[in-house]
N, C-alpha and C positions, 0 to 999 in steps of 0.2 A: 243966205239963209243962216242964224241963226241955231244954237244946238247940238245934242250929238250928233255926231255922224255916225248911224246904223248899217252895219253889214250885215247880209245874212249869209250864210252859210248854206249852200244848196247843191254841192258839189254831189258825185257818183265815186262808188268804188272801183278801180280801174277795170273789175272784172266783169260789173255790173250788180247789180243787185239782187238778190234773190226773192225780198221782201218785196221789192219794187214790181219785180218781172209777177209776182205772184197776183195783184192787182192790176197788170198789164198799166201797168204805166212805167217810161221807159228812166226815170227818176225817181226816189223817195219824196225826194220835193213836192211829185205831180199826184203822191196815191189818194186817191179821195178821202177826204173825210168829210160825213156829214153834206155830200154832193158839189166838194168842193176840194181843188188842189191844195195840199196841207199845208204848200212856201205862204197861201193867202191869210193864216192866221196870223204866225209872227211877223209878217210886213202889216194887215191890219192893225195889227195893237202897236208897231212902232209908230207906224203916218199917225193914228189918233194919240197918241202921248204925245204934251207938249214940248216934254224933253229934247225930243228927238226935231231934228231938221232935215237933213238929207237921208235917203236909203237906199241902199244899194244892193240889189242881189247879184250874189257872186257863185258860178256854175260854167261847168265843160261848156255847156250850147246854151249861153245866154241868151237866143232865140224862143226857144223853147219853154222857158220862166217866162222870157219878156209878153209870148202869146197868151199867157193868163193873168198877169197881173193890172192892174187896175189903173189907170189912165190918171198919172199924180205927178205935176209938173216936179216932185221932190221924189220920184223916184225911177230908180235903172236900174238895166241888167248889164251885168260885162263878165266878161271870159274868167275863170279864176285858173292860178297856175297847176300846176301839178301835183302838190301840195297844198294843203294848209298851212303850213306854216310859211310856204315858198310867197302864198298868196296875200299872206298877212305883211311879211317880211317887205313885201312890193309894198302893199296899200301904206303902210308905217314909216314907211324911209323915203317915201313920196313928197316933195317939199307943197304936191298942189294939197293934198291932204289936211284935212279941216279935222283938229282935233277937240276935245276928246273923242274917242270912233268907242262906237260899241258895237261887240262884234256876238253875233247870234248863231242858232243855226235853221233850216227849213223845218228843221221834226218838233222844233220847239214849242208846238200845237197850242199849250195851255198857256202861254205868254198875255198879257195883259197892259194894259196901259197903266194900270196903278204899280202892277210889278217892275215896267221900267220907269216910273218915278220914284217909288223907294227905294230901286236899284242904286238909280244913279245917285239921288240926294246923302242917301248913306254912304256910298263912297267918297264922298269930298273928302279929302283933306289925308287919307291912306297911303299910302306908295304902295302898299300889295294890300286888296282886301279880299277874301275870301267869302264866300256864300253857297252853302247848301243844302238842301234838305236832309236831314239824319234819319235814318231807316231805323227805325226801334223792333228788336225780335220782337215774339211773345212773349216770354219770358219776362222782359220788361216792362211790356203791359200789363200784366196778371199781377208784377208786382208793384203796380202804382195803384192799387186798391180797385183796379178794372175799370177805370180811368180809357177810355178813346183816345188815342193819341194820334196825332196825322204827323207827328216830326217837327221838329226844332227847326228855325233856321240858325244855323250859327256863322256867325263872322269872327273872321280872325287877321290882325294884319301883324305884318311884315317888312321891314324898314328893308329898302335898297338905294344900290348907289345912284340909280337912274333919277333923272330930275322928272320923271312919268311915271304914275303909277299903273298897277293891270289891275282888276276885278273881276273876278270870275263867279259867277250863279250858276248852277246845276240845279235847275228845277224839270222834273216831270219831263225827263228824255232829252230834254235840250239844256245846251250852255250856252251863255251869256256874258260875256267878258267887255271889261270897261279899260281902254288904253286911253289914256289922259297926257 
């Protein structure tokens, strides 16, 4: 398969969740939204972008993602580490590892297929690029002549020594990072 390679991010806080327990669902991943588990939006919008090729979701009981997700020869669940970072650090050092991977999270709810095509197509050529939406006070509204403003996206990059670059998006509760 051809593309990036999407992870998502589905993991539990070791203590449990209290958001999660509040909707009796025993993950953030699983709280419904809209009559549906929340990990189903950001794996929908990655499987429909053509960017994307393989998808992977990464969680303590990958059984438990694996019993709601949707029947797509290009996509899995598997165990993630104890960390994120422990988890990333495996998937990236991995030589089976099909890059560039892009890495999500389950809460990422508002995700889209057009968002990870301009994601990705605007990071080419970076070594660090940066993305995310600017929170404007009131203050600043009032003084752009009362003007609606939903926020900037801004990009910013950053030369490193690494021959890979990362990409990171923070939109609307989730992040989105491009390893290359």
């Amino acid at each position: 398969m051809s593309g990036v390679t999407a992870l998502v991010l589905a993991g539990s806080r070791p203590d449990g969740d209290p958001f999660a327990a509040g909707f009796g669902a025993r993950t953030k991943a699983l709280i419904p939204i809209a009559g549906e588990p929340m990990v189903l939006r950001p794996v929908r919008a990655l499987l429909e972008s053509p960017q994307v090729g393989d998808v992977v979701v990464l969680g303590q009981e990958p059984e438990l993602l694996a019993d709601v997700l949707p029947d797509d020869p290009r996509l899995s669940a598997r165990r993630s580490q104890g960390t994120i970072a422990d988890t990333l650090s495996d998937i990236c050092n991995d030589p089976a590892t099909r890059f560039p991977v892009l890495v999500t999270t389950a809460d990422h709810a508002l995700l889209t297929p057009a968002m990870v095509g301009e994601f990705v197509a605007k990071a080419q050529g970076a070594d660090i690029a940066v993305a995310f939406v600017e929170m404007i006070n009131k203050k600043l509204r009032q003084a752009n002549y009362g003007k609606k403003l939903q926020g900037d996206l801004i990009r910013a990059g950053v030369e490193m020594q690494a021959s890979r670059f990362l990409t990171i998006q923070l939109i609307a509760g989730g992040a989105t990072f491009l390893v290359v």
